[in-house]
VMD Tcl script that draws the C-alpha trace (Angstrom):
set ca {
  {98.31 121.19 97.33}
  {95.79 123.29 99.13}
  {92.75 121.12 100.40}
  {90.40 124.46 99.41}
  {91.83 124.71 96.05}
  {88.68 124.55 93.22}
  {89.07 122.64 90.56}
  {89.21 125.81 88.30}
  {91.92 126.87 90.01}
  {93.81 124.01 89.08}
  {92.49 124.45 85.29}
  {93.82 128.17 85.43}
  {97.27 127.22 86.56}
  {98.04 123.51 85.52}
  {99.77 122.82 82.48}
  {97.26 121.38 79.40}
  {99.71 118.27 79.14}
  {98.81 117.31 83.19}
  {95.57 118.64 83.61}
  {93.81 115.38 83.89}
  {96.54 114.06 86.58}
  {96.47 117.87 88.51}
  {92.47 117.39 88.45}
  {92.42 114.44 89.88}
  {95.08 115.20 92.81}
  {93.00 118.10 93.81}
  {89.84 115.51 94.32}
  {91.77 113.42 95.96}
  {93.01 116.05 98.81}
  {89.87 117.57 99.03}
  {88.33 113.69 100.18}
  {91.40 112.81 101.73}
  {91.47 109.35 99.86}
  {92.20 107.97 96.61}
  {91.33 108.95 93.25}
  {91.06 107.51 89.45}
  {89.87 109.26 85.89}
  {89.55 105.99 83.68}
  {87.95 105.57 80.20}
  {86.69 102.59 78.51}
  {89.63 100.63 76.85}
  {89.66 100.60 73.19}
  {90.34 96.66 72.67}
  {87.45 96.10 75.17}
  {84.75 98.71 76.00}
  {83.42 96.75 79.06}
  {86.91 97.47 80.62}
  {88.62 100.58 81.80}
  {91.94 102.59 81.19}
  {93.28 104.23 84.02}
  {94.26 108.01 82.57}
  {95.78 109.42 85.75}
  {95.32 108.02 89.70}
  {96.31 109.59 92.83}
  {98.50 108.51 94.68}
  {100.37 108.08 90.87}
  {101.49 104.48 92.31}
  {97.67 103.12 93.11}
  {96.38 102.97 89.71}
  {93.96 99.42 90.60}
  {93.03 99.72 94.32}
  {90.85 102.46 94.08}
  {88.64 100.39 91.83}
  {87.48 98.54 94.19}
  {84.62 99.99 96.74}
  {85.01 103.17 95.13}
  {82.24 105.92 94.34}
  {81.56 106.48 91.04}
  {80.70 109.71 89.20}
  {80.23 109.26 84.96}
  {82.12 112.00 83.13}
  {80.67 113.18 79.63}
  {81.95 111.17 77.11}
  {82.37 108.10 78.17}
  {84.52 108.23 81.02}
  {84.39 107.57 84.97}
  {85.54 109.06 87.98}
  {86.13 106.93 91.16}
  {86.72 107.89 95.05}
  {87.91 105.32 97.84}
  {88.80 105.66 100.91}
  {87.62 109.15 101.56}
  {87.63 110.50 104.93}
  {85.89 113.02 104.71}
  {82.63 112.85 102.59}
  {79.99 115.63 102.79}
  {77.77 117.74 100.39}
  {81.41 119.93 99.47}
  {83.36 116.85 98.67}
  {80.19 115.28 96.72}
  {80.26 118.81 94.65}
  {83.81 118.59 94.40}
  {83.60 115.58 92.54}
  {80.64 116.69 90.26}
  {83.03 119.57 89.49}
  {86.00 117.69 88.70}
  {84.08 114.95 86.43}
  {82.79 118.19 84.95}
  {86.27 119.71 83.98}
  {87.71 116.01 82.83}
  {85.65 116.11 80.19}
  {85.98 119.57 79.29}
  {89.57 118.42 79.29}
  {89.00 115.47 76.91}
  {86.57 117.68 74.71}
  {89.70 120.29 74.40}
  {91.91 116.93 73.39}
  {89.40 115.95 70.96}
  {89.49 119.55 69.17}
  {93.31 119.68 69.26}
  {93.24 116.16 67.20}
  {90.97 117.67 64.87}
  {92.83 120.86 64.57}
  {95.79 119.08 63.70}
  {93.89 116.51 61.45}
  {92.14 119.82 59.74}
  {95.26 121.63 59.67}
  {97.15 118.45 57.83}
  {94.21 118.04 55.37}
  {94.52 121.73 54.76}
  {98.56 121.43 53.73}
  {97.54 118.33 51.96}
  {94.63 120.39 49.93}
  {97.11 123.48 49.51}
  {99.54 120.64 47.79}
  {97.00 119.75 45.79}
  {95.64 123.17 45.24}
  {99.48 124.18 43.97}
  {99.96 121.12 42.12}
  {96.35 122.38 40.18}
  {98.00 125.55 39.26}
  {101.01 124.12 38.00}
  {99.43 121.30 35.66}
  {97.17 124.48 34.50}
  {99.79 126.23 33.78}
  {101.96 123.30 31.67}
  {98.17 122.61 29.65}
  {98.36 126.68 29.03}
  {102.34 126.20 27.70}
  {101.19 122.79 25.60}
  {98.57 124.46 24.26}
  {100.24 127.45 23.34}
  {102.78 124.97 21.39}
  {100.00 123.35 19.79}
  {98.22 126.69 18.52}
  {101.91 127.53 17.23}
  {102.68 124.33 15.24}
  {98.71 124.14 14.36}
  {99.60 127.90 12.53}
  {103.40 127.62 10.96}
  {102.37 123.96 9.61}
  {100.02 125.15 7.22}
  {99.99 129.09 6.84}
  {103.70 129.33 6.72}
  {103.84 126.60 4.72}
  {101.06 127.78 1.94}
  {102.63 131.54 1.93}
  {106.12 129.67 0.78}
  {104.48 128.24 -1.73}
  {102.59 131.73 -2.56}
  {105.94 133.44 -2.35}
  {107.18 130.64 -4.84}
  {104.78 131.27 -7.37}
  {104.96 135.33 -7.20}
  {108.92 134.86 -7.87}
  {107.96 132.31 -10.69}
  {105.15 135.29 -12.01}
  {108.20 137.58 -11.80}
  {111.08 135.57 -13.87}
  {108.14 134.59 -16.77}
  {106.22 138.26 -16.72}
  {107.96 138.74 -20.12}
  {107.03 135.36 -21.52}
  {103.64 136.01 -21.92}
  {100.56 134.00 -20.24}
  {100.30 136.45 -17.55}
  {96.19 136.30 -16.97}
  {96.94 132.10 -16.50}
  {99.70 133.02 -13.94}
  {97.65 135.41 -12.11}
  {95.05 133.05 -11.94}
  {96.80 130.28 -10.16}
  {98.17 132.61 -7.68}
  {94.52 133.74 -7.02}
  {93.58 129.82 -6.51}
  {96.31 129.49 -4.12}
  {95.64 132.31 -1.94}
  {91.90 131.04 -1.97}
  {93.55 127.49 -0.89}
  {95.61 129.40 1.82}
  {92.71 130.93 3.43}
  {90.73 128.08 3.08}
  {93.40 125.79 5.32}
  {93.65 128.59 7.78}
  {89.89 128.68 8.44}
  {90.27 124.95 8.83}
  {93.52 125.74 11.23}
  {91.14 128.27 13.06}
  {87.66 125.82 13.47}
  {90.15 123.05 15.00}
  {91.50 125.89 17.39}
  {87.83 126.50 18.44}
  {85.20 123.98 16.98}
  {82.04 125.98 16.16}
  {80.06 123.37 16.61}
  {81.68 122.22 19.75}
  {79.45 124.28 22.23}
  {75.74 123.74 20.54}
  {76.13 119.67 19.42}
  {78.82 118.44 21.28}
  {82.38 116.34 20.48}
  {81.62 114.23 17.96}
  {79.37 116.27 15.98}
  {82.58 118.56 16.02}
  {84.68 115.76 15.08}
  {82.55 115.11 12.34}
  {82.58 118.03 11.14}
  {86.46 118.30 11.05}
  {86.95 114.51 9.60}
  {84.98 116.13 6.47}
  {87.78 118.56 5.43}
  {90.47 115.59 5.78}
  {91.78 113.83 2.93}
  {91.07 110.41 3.78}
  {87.68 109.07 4.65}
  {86.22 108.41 8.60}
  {83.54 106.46 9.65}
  {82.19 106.97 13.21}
  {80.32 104.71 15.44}
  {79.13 104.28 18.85}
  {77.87 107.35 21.28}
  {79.28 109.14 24.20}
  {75.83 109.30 26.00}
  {74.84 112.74 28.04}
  {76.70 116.30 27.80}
  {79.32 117.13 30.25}
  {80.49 119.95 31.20}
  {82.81 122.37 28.74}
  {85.91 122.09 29.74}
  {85.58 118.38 29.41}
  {84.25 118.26 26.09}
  {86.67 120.83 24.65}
  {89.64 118.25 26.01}
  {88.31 115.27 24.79}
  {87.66 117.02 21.54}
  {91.23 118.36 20.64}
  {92.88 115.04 21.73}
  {90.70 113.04 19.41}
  {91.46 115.67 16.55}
  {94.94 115.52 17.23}
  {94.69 111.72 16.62}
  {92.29 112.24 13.84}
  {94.71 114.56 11.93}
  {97.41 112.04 11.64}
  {95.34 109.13 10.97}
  {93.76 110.74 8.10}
  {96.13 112.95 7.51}
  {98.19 112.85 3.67}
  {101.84 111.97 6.13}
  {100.96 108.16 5.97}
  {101.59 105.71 3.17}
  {99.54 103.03 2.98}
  {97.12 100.36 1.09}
  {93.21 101.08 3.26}
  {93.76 104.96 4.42}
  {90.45 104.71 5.96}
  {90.08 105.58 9.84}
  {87.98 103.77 12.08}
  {86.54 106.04 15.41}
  {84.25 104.17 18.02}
  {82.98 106.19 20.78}
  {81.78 104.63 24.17}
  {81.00 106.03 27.43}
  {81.74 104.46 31.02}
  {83.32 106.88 33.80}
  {85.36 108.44 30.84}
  {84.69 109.53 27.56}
  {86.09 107.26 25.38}
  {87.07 106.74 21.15}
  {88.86 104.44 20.07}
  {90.58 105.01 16.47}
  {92.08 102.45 14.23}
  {93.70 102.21 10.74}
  {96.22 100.69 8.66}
  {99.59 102.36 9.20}
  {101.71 101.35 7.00}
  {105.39 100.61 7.89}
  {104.85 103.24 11.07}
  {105.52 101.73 14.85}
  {103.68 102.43 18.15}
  {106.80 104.15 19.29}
  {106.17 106.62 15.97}
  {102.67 107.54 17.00}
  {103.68 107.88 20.80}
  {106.05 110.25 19.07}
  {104.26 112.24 17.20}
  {101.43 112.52 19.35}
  {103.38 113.13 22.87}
  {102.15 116.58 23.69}
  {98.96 115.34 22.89}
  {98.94 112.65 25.27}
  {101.02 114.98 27.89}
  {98.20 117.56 27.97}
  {95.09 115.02 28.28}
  {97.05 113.44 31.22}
  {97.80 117.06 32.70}
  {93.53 116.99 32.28}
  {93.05 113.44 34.06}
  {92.65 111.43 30.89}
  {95.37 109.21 28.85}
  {95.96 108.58 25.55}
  {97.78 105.04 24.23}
  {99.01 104.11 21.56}
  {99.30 100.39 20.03}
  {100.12 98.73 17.00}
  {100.16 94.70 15.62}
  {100.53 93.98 11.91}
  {100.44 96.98 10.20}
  {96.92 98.21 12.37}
  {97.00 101.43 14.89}
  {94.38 101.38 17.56}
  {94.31 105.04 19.47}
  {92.78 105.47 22.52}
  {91.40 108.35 24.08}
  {90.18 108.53 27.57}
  {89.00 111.70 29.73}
  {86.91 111.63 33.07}
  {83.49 112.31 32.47}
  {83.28 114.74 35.45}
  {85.27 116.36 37.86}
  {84.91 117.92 41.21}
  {82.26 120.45 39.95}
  {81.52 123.96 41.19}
  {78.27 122.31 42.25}
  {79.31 119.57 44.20}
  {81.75 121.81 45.66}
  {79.28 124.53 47.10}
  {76.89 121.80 47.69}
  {79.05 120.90 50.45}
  {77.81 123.91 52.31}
  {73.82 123.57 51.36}
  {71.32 121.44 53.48}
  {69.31 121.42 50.96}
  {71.46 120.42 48.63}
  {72.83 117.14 50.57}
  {69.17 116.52 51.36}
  {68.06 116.14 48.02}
  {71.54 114.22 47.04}
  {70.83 111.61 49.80}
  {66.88 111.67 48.36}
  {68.22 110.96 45.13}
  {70.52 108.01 46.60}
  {67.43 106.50 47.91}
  {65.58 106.51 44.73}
  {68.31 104.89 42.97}
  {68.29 101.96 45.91}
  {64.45 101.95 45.88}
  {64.24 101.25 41.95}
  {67.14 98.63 42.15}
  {67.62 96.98 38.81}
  {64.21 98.04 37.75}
  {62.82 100.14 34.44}
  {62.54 103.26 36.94}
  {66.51 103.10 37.56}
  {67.06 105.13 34.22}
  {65.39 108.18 35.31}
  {66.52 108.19 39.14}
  {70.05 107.71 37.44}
  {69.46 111.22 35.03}
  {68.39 112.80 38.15}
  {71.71 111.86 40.51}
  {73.57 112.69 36.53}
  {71.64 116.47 36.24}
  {72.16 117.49 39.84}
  {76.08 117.08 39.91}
  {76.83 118.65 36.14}
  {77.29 122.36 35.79}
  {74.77 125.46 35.40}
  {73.96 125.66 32.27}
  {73.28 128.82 30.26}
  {71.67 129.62 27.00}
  {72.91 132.93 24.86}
  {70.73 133.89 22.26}
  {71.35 136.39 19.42}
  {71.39 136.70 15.94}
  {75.12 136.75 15.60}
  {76.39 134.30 12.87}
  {78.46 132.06 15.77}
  {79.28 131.64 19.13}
  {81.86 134.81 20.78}
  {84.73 132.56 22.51}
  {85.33 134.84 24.93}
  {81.72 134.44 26.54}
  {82.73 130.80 26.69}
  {85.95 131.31 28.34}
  {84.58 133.43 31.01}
  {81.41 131.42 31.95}
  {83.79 128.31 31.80}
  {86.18 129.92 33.95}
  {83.58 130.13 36.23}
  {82.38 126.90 35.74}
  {78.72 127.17 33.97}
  {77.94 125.46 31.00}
  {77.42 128.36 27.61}
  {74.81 127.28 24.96}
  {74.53 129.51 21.85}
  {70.63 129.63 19.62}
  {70.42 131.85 16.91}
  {66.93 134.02 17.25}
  {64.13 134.55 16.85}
  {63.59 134.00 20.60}
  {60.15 132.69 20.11}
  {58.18 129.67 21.60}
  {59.52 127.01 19.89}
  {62.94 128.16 21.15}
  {61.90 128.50 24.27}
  {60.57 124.96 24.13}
  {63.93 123.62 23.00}
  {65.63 125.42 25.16}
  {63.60 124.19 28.72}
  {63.35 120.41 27.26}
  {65.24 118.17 29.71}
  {66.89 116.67 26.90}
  {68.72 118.34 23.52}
  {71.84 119.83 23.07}
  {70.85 122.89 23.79}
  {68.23 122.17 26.91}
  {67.70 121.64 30.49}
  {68.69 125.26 30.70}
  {68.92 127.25 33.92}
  {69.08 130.75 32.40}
  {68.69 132.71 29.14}
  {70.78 135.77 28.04}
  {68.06 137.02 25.50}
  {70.13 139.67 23.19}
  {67.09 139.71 20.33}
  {63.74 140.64 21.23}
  {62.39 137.71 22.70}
  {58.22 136.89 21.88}
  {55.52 137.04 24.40}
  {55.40 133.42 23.37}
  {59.00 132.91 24.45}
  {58.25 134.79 28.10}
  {55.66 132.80 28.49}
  {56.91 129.27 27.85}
  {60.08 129.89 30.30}
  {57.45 131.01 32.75}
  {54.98 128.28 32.37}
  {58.10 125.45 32.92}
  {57.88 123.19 35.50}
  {61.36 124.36 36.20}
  {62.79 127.54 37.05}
  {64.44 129.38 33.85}
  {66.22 133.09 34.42}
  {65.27 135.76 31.84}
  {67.47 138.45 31.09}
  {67.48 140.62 28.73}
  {70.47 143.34 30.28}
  {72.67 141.54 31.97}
  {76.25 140.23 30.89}
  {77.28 136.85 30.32}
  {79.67 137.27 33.44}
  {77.03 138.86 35.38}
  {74.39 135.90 34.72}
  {77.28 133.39 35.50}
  {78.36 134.46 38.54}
  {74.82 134.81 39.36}
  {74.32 131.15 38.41}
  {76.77 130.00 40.59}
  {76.31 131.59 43.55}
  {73.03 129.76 43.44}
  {74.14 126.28 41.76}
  {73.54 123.99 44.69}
  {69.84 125.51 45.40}
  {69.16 125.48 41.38}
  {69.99 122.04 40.80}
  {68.54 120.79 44.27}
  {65.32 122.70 43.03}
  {65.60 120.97 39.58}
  {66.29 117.29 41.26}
  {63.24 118.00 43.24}
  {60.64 118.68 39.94}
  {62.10 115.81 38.78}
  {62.09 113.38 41.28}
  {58.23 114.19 41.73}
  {57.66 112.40 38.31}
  {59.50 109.31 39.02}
  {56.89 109.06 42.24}
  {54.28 107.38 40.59}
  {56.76 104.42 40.33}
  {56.67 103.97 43.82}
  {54.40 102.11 46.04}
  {51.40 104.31 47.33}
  {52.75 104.03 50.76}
  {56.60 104.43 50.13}
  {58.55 107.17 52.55}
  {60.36 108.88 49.55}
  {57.14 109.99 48.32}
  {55.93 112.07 51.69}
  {60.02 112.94 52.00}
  {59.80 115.14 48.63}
  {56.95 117.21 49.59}
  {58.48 117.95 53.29}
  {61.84 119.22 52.01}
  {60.31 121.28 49.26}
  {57.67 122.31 51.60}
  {60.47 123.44 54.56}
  {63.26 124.71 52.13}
  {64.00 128.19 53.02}
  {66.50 128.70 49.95}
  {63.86 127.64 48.15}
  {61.52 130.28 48.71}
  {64.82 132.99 48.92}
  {65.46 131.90 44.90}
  {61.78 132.21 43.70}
  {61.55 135.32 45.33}
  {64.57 136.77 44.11}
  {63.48 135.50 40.66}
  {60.14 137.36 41.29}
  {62.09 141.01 42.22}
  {64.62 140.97 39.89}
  {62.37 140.26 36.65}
  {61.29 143.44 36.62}
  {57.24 142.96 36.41}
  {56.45 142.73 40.02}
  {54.74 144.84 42.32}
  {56.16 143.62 45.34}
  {57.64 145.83 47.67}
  {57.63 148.72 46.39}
  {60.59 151.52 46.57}
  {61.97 148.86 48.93}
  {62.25 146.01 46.76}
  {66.23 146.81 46.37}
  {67.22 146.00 49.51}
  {65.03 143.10 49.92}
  {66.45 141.76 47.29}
  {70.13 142.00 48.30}
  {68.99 140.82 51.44}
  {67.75 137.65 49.52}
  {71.47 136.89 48.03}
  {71.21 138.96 44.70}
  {74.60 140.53 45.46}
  {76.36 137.55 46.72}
  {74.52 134.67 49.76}
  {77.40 135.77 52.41}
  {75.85 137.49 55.44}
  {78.04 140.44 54.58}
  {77.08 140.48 51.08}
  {73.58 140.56 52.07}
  {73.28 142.65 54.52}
  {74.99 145.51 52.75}
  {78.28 145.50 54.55}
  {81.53 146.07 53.98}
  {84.25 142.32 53.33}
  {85.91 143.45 56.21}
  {82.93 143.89 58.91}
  {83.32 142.14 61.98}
  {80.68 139.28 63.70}
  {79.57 141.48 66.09}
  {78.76 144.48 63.62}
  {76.69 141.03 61.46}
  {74.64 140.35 64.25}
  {73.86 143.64 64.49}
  {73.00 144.60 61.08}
  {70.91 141.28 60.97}
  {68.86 142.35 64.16}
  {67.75 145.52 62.14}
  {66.94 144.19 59.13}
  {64.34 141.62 60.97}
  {63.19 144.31 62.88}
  {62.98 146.43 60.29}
  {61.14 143.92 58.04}
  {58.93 142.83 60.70}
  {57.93 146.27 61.21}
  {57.23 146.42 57.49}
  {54.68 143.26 57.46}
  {52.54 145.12 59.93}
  {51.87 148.24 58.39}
  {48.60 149.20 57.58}
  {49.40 150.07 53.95}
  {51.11 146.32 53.62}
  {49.22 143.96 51.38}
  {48.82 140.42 52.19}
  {51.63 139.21 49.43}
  {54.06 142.11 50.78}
  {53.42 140.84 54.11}
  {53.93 137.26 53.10}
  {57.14 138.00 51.76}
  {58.40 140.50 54.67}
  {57.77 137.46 56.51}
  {60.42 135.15 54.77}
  {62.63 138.38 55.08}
  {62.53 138.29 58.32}
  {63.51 134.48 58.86}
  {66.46 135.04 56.55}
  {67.64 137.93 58.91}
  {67.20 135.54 61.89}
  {69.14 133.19 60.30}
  {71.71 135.45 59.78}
  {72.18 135.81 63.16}
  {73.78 132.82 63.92}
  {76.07 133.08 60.78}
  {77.94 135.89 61.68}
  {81.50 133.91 60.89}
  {83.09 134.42 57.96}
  {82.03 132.00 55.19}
}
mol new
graphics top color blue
foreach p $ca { graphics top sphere $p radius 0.5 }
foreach p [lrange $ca 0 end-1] q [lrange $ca 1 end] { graphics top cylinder $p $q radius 0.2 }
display resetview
């Protein structure tokens, strides 16, 4: 080797596999000694490895009496028996402990590459596995909906078509008005079974009150009686709710159903809440087995274990007890997204240390609602004067993952009071889709709120949604945050949590990006005037990716982000100091401007 070869030469040619041993020759020609890259040994930190020595054989020698120059990360670099030793060999070796640990940092990414690239296969699998137990719920539900339909409407037009023949054969007999009347009763029975067919496919009341007020509603058109006890504590999200609903009405329907013979029809249902949703069903069942519920109810339990729940059946002298079990929660669109937001895991770990700080105590309750509220879905109110809920709204907010509550008008104070209380079936609301009218009153109670409630009047379900979601982690941190301020007077006067909550909501950016936003997009705002378009895309109302924001095209490259983003501070900047720029315009150029900047530095693709 070539005593004036740099140690980037030897990066530039050396294989990566031996670029630690070809480093470390190099040093050791250029001294004309020895030379040793060792790291701290893992059983023993006060020890050292050797990594790679030169000469190969000397791997302990050059310990001794050696100079020693630290390498970044942990390592060292030792020199013995140089002969020569001047201010070129001394840089020599600051160059070479320099590239070592450029070499270990370049180890260190491979490992995580390859650990990121086998958690990504491993997420794919799971990501494919998703699809197809989506897919098998679609089929089993699809089954359901069919044997749901041919049980009872096929069934009720054979006995229709039976009684037309019978009208038929005794026309001439006389008695016709008394035939024609029974017919007439059992079409009215037909229909009246197919609307309760249709309300188990989707539960009217499902949406507005929740599972067990649905279930309630649907053990009142069964034949045998239900009593129902215990609670299933706070909403969760839709999809949820609708798959702990149809499993306990599947369960429901045989119970109390007319198929069993026995002495007490009457159906017990106890409801209790723990990580799952839970009900628990029992009854007398006659001469029937465990093995005949398991039966009867197998694509039952199939599809609630497809959802993460089960569904178990037992049975001991003549008694069924059904149980129903479905996670409470699932890896939300929120907690999801949140992943990305500081301000999001700042508030989450805030929330973690009110929970610690009120222990066991009376205060635990509320810190406890807080952690619940800032993981569960957006949640969106529709209000009309439409006679139900329209499914397909449901489907496509659920799709998206946001939470659809339907309020018949008129959109008035009162509803607007319902519909921004933290608790209720229908509250803690993060937008409104107003489709009647709505009441000065109404505009003015979702304005006055402590917490921030969207308005619109235009807009489409989907639109709102999507809108919702994009924002989720900010909304709910922003929630947390009016929340956690009145648990503080709980605290000592001189606790850190209390100074912590004013300093993130003081230095949250996406904060201030939201309420603004909020402010453009309403409608009765002066701000920015003729420009308020842009600033509000820049602010994230057409999606929060840098691209989205700064008007470009999916496909724009990081160089052609930075760019854009250097304009649009300069241009806002420029815009603050006009002489026809009011103090609030100027305010609000400002925080354009730091979203710009930031945008600089964000030029990869999210």
């Amino acid at each position: 080797m070539r005593k004036n070869r740099r140690a980037h030469d030897v990066v530039a040619s050396a294989p990566q596999e031996r670029l630690a041993g070809a480093l470390v020759d190099q040093l050791a020609d250029a001294v004309g000694g020895r030379a040793a890259y060792c790291v701290p040994a893992a059983d023993r930190p006060e020890h050292f490895d050797v990594v790679a020595a030169s000469p190969a054989e000397d791997r302990t020698g050059v310990v001794e009496e050696s100079v020693r120059e630290p390498v970044r990360g942990g390592g060292v670099l030792l020199v013995a028996g140089a002969r020569r030793w001047g201010a070129k060999e001394q840089a020599a070796l600051r160059d070479t402990a320099g590239w070592l640990a450029v070499t270990a940092d370049v180890d260190r990414l491979r490992e995580d590459h390859a650990r990121a690239e086998e958690r990504f296969r491993a997420l794919r699998g799971e990501v494919t596995a998703a699809r197809e137990r989506l897919a098998h719920v679609r089929d089993l539900e699809r089954r359901r909906l069919v044997r749901a339909i041919t049980t009872s409407t096929l069934r009720d037009l054979d006995e229709l078509r039976r009684r037309l023949r019978g009208f038929g054969e005794h026309l001439a007999e006389g008695g016709e008005m008394a035939r024609i009347a029974e017919i007439g009763t059992a079409v009215d029975d037909m229909l009246d079974n197919f609307r309760t067919v249709v309300r188990g496919v989707y539960p009217a009341m499902l949406p507005d009150k929740g599972p067990r007020a649905a279930l309630e509603e649907l053990a009142a058109t069964l034949p045998h009686p239900v009593r129902f006890s215990g609670d299933l504590g706070r909403r969760v999200g839709w999809q949820i709710e609708s798959g702990f609903y149809h499993g306990v009405a599947a369960v429901l329907n045989l119970l109390a159903g007319e198929g069993i013979n026995r002495e007490n029809p009457a159906v017990e249902v106890e409801f209790g809440r723990d990580e799952a949703l839970c009900a628990r069903l029992r009854t007398s069942i006659g001469e029937l087995s465990a093995a005949d519920l398991r039966a009867a109810l197998h694509q039952d339990a199939e599809r609630l274990a497809v959802l993460g729940g089960a569904l178990e059946c037992s049975a001991t002298g003549g008694t069924a007890v059904v149980s129903v079990r479905l996670a409470d929660r699932t890896t939300t669109t929120i907690t999801s997204r949140g992943e990305a937001s500081a301000l999001f895991q700042l508030v989450t770990d805030l929330v973690k240390q009110g929970q610690e700080a009120a222990g066991s105590g009376p205060a635990r309750a509320g810190w406890d609602a807080v952690a619940a509220r800032l993981v569960q879905p957006p949640r969106l109110a529709v209000v009309s004067d439409a006679g139900g809920p329209d499914s397909s709204e449901v489907d496509s907010a659920s799709v998206l993952g946001v939470t659809v509550v339907f309020a018949d008008g008129p959109a008035d104070r009162a509803l607007a009071e319902e519909i921004v209380a933290d608790d209720g079936p229908r509250g803690s609301v993060d937008a409104v889709l107003c489709r009647v009218p709505p009441t000065s009153g109404f505009r003015a109670a979702l304005r006055s709120d402590r917490n921030r409630v969207e308005l619109s009047e235009t807009a489409s379900a989907d639109e709102l949604a999507r809108r919702l979601i994009t924002w989720a982690p900010v909304i709910a941190a922003r929630r947390a945050i009016v929340s956690v301020r009145a648990l503080l007077p709980g605290l000592p006067a001189d606790h850190p949590l209390r100074w912590s909550v004013d300093r993130i909501a003081a230095e949250s950016h996406e904060i201030t990006e939201l309420d603004l936003l909020d402010e453009l997009l309403g409608g009765e705002t002066r701000l920015l005037r003729g420009v308020s378009e842009d600033a509000a895309r820049l602010l994230g109302a057409e999606g929060t990716d840098p691209r989205s924001r700064l008007g470009l095209e999916p496909e724009a490259n990081d160089e052609q982000v930075r760019v854009a983003a250097r304009r649009a501070a300069e241009r806002w900047r420029a815009h603050a100091v006009r002489p026809v720029t009011g103090g609030r315009d100027a305010s609000v150029c400002e925080a354009l401007v730091r979203t710009a900047e930031g945008l600089l530095s964000a030029g990869r693709r999210p």
